[in-house]
PABANU-437860 format. One record per residue (C-alpha): residue in one letter; x, y, z. Coordinates in steps of 0.1 Angstrom, whole numbers, plus 5000, padded with zeros to 4 digits. Layout:
# PABANU-437860
AXYZ ...
END
This chain:
# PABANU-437860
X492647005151 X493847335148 X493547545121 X495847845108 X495148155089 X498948335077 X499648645065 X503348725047 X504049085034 X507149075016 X508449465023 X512349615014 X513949545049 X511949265066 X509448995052 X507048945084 X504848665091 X501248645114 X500048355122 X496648305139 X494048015151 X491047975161 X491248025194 X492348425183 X495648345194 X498348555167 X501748505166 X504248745147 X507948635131 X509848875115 X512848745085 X514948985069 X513749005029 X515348874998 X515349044970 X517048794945 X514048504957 X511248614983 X511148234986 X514048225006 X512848475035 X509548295031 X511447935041 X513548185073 X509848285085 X508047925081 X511647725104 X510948005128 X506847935129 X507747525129 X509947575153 X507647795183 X504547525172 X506647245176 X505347045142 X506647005110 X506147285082 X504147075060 X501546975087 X501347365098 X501147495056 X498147155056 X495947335085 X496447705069 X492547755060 X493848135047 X497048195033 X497448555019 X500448745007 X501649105006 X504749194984 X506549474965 X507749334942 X505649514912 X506549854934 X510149764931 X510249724896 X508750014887 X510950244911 X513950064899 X512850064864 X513249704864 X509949594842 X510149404807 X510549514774 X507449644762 X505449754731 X502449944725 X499849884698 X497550214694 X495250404670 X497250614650 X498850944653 X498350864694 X501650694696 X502651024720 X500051044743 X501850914771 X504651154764 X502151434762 X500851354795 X497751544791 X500051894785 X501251884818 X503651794843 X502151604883 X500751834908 X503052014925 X506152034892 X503452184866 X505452504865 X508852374875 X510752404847 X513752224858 X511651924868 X512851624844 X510051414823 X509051064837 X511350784821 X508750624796 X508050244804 X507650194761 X510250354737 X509250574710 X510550344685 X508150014700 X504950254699 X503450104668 X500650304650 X497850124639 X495250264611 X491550244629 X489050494638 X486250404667 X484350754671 X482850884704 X479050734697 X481050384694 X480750334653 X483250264639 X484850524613 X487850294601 X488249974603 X491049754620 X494049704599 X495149384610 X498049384585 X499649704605 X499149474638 X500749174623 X503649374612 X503649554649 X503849144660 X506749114637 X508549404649 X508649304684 X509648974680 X512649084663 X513049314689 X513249074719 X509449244733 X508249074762 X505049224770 X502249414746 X500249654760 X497249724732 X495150064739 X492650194710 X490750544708 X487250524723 X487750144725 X485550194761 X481950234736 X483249964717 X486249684722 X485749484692 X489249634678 X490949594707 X489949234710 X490649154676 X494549284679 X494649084711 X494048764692 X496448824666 X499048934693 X498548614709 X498648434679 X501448564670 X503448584701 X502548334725 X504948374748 X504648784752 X502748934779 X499549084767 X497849384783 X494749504771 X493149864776 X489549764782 X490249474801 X492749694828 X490650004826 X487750014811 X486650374818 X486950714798 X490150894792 X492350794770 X495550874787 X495250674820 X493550374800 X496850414780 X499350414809 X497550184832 X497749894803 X501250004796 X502650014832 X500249674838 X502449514804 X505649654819 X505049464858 X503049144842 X505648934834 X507849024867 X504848954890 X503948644872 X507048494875 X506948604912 X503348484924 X503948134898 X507548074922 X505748154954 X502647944947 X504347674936 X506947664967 X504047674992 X502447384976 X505847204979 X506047255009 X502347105018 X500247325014 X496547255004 X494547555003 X496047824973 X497648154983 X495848494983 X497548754964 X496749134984 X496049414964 X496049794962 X492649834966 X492549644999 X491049304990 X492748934984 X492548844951 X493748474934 X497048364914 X495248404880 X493748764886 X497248914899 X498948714871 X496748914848 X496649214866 X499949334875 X498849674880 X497049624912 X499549464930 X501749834927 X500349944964 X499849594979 X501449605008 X500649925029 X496949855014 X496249645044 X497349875070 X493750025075 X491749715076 X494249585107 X494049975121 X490649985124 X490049605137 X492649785162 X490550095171 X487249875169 X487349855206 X487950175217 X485150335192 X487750485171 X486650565136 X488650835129 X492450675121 X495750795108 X497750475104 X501450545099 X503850245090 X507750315093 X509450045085 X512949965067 X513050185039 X510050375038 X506950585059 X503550505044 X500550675060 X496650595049 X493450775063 X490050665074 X487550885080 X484650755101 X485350395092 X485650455055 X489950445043 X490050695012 X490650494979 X491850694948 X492050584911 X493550824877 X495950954899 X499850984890 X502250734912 X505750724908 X505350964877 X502950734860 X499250814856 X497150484872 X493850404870 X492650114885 X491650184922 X494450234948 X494150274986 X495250644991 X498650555006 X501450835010 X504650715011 X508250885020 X511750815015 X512250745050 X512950445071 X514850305100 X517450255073 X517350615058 X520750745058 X521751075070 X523951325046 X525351665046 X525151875011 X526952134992 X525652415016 X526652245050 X522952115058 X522251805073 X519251585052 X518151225060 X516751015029 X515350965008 X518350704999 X518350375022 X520550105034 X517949855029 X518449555045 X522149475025 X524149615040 X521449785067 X522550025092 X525949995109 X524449885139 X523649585121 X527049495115 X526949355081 X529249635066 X527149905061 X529250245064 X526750505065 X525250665095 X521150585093 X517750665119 X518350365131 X521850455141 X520950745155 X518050545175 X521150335191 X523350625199 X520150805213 X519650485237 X516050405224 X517350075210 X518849745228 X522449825225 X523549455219 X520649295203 X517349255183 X514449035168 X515048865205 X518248825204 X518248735165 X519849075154 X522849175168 X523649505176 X527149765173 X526550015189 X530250145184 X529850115146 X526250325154 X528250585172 X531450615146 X529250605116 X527750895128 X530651035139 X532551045110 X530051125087 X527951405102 X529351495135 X533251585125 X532051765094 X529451995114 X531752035144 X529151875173 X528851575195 X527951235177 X524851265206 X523551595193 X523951475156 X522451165163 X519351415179 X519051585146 X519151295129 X516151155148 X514351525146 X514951555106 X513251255101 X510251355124 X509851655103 X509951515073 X507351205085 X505251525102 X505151695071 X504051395053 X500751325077 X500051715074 X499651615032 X497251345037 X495351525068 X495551925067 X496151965028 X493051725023 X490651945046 X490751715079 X492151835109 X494851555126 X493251665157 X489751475154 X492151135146 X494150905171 X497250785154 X497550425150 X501650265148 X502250035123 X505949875117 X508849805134 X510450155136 X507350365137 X506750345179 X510650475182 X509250835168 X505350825170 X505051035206 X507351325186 X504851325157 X501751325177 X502251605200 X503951805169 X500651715148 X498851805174 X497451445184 X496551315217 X496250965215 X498150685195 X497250325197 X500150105193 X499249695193 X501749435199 X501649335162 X503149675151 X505749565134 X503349305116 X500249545109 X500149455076 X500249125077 X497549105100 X495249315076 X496049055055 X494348845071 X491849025082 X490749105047 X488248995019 X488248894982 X487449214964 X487249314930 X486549654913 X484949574879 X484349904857 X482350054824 X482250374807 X478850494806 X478150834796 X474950964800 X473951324808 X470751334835 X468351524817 X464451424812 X464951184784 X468250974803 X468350604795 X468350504833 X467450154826 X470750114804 X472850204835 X470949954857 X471349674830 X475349764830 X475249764867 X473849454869 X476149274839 X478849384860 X477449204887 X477448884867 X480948884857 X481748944894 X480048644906 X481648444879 X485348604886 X484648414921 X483048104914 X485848054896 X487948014925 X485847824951 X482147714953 X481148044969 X478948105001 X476148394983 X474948485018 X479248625025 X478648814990 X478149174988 X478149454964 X478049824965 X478250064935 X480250394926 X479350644900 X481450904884 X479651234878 X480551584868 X478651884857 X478451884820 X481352054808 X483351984834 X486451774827 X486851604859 X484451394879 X483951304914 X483350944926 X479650874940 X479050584963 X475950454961 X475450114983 X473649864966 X470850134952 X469450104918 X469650334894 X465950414882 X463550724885 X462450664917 X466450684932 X467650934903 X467451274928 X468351114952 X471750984936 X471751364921 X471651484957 X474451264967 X476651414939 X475951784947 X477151714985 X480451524974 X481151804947 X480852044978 X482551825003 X485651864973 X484952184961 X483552394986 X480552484965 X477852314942 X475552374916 X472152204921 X470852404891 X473152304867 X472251974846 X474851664853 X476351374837 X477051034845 X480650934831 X481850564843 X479950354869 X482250064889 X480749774906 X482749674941 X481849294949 X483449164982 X483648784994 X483648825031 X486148565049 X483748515076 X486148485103 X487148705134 X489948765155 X489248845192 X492948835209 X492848925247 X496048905269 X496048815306 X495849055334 X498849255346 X498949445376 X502749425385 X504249635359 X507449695382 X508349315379 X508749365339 X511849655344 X514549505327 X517449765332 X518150145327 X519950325302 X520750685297 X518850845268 X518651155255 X514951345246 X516151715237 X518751925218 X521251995245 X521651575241 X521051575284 X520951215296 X518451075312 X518250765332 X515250605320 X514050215328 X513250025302 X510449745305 X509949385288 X506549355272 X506149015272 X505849095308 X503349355307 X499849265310 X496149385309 X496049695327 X499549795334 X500350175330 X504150385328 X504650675328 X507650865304 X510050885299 X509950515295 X511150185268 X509149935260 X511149635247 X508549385226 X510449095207 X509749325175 X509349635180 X510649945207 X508350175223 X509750515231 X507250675259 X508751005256 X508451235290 X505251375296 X503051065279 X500950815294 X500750465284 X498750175293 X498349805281 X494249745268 X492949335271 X493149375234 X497149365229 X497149765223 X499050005242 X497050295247 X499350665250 X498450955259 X499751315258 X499751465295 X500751755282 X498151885262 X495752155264 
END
């Protein structure tokens, strides 16, 4: 019998689909998203997988061992502002915090004047003030008035609230407050949303516990809805096993935890992209990986520096301060469907605004006006002038060419070739200047990394960013346009469970209290996962981060530890560890100076045990996969160039091209531009190289 593991990420333009078996054969399928009901591009992808296989969809969904799912939908309602009606419940004269924002505005605004504030996700008038006092050493000063929490409860019933987001001062040291509104909330209102501080975020700082259980309120109920549809569909439609939500931090997680946990679902589908890159470098010894995902709407980029993909938590996305752990994941306003404007002062911009997939590019013929990258991509030549998808997409090239025409050509007084040329180089610059953010700006030089293509537009422009970044080799596998759907599956159940724990290292610390928390954090892991299956211990794992500054700091850096205990016999050694991460940051370090422990955060992982070892057959006649030529143009003058263009269905283990050169794979185009290399590894991954450089 053969069994199936399938990964969906639901993304703004496409919904794609892997599908793998045993045997490590994968399969992609690509359908084009629907916003209104992801259940409808999930029922495109699943005819399109019953009908390759041959069998019905309910005997296919019956064999899927894995089923996991990638979506935006929690990132799409908070761009769009598109969340519930929600209340807060907090201590007091704190009703403001998330206005105050910590006195300042994000990195890079803070002294921007013109720079608007961030739309607030709760209305002043549904911050509710409740009288109670928890102090900093946990006691409590005032007690909980639950009469100001039932009236709060009455206020936002008659105010049509849908979700409550509760966050009390110094609740962390002590959560009995907090628990005790939750109760009444729910007893109250037991059809509102609640979102509770300590149970999001339970670490210091007041502020991003605050706006983590706010922004987690303002998402629940749309993600609930969401995951409750798409679970209940698959099981319609046959299958046994229950789907695997993906989250930002890059682990699967069940219904019930993303039901509960909006907030972690913000990031969830780039999150993957690292896990499939580096199963993609794996056999080349790569370690060192820039993976870079264009796909309809947006460029996401992530980093991973020998084998370890930066994760960030308290950080400020999309203007609102998060702190639950995120993989570090740029992202830009531009996409195959970007579209390209002129403004008041005569200069030509592409993005960030998008044609998403309704109406799409003109190319795509479904009455989309403006001129887009991937317009310019068909005027250039890089693109199949009649069709897509295999044949599943059709192609204008004539509405291509008079979009751009009318809209950015006439009005600048140059050929629709050479505007379609700076369309394609604006958007390099702008996807260049975005790897330089998460490479130079972050003290790594893109040198030491090999770039690794992810999504279905990226391999149209990844030559022009490499040898502007300075990057010699890119990896580009089959499944490009899929990455993230095979890190999907590639992934395991994780869980980040947190504490405050403040403690200051000196002679007379309380190392055996941090141990004990360690190790109750443990516990609740092991019983967030029985909870779900009857677990394998032996696929278990756990490693543990501390948060440390020097005292009187106000930031702290983030300490991983492995699985070592915290006791005197580890203590300098864990000390050690914090003094080279403060320099790694920081430049410097102050070994002298006496140090405090802040939050600690447990990571548990349940391994999925399985791997994925795809080969392809040999090649050897790469002339016999030349499908046709077409003139292109790779500079500014907009020269053509006659250059062949290859099927890669047809390409095997071992075949090489040199550029300029097309690849043509069912879902994806490869431009080789001139002066690279490319060759196809056993493993499914073309291989380029720059023959150019130094």
């Amino acid at each position: 019998m053969t069994t199936y593991r399938l990964g969906v990420d639901a993304g703004g333009t496409f919904t794609d689909f892997i599908l793998a078996d045993q045997t490590g054969t994968v399969r992609l399928f690509k359908a084009l998203s629907t916003s209104d009901d992801g259940t409808h591009a999930i029922s495109d992808g699943l005819n399109q997988i019953s009908e390759v296989l041959k069998e019905p969809i309910s005997a296919i969904l019956a064999n899927t061992e894995l089923c996991v799912h990638g979506t935006t939908v929690a990132l799409n309602a908070l761009i769009q502002h598109k969340g519930v009606k929600t209340g807060l419940i907090c201590t007091a004269g704190h009703e403001d915090s998330i206005e105050i924002r910590l006195g300042h505005k994000e990195e890079g605004h803070r002294y921007d004047g013109q720079y608007p504030p961030a739309r607030m996700l709760v209305e002043r008038y549904l911050r509710r003030p409740i009288r109670e006092r928890t102090l900093s050493d946990g006691s409590v000063r005032i007690p909980l008035n639950e009469e100001d929490v039932r009236e709060a409860c009455e206020f936002f019933r008659s105010e049509g609230v849908e979700a409550v987001a509760i966050s009390f001062l110094w609740s962390v040291l002590n959560d009995r407050h907090e628990r005790r509104a939750a109760e009444i909330v729910r007893e109250m209102l037991p059809d509102v949303y609640v979102s509770v501080g300590t149970e999001v975020y339970p670490q210091m700082r007041e502020y991003t516990r605050t706006s983590t259980a706010i922004t987690n309120a303002y998402l629940g109920p749309v993600l609930r809805r969401y995951v409750t549809r798409i679970d209940a569909y698959f099981r319609d439609q046959g299958a046994v096993t229950p789907v695997r939500y993906y989250q930002s931090n890059g682990g699967m997680a069940s219904l019930g935890v993303m039901a509960s946990r909006a907030v972690n679902a913000i990031n969830s589908g780039p999150a993957s992209a690292p896990q499939a890159a580096m199963h993609i470098g794996k056999p080349f010894g790569y370690e060192n990986l820039i993976t870079v995902d264009m796909g309809g709407t947006s460029f996401d980029m992530t980093l991973t520096h020998d084998g370890i993909t930066n994760v960030s938590k308290d950080i400020d996305f999309l203007r609102y301060r998060i702190g639950t752990p995120m993989v570090q994941v740029e992202t830009l306003g531009a996409g195959g469907g970007s579209i390209a404007w002129i403004d008041s002062m005569g200069v030509l911009n592409v993005g960030p605004g998008s044609a998403g997939a309704d109406p799409g590019p003109a190319a795509y013929g479904r009455g989309g006006t403006d001129p887009t990258v991937t317009d310019s991509n068909v005027v250039l030549g890089y693109l199949n002038p009649e069709h897509l998808l295999g044949g599943r997409l059709k192609i204008d090239r004539q509405a291509a060419h008079d979009a751009i025409n009318h809209a950015i050509a006439q009005p600048l007084g140059i050929s629709p070739e050479k505007a379609a040329y700076g369309i394609h180089s604006i958007v390099n610059h702008n996807m260049v200047s975005g790897i330089r953010r998460v490479t130079i700006e972050r003290g790594y030089d893109p040198r030491d990394f090999v770039l690794v293509g992810a999504g279905g537009a990226t391999s149209l422009h990844i030559a022009a960013l490499a040898r502007e970044i300075g990057i010699r080799t890119v990896l580009i596998p089959k499944l490009a346009s899929g990455l993230c759907a095979f890190g999907q599956i590639l992934s395991d159940i994780k869980y980040n469970l947190m504490a405050a724990c403040p403690l200051r290292l000196n002679g007379h610390a309380d190392l055996e209290r941090i141990e004990q928390r360690f190790n109750e954090l443990q516990t609740q892991a092991l019983a967030l996962l029985e909870k779900e299956e009857t677990i394998d211990t032996s696929r278990v794992s756990f490693s543990r981060n501390i948060d440390m500054r020097y005292v009187g700091q106000i930031h702290e850096c983030s300490v991983s530890i492995g699985d070592l205990p915290v006791n005197a016999d580890t203590i300098d050694e864990i000390r050690r560890a914090f003094d080279a991460m403060h320099e790694q940051l920081f430049t410097y370090s102050e070994p002298e100076s006496e140090v405090e422990i802040v939050n600690i955060e447990s990571i548990v992982l349940l391994r999925n045990g399985h791997e994925l070892q795809q080969r392809i057959p040999p090649g050897g006649h790469a002339a016999d996969a030349l499908l046709t030529r077409r003139p292109m143009i790779f500079s500014v003058d907009a020269a053509l160039i006659d250059t062949p263009v290859y099927d890669g269905s047809r390409l095997g283990e071992g075949d090489e091209l040199e550029g300029p050169a097309v690849i043509e794979e069912t879902t994806t185009t490869i431009v080789v531009d001139p002066g690279w290399h490319i060759r196809l590894d056993a493993s499914g991954t073309y291989v380029m190289r720059d023959r150019q450089a130094p």
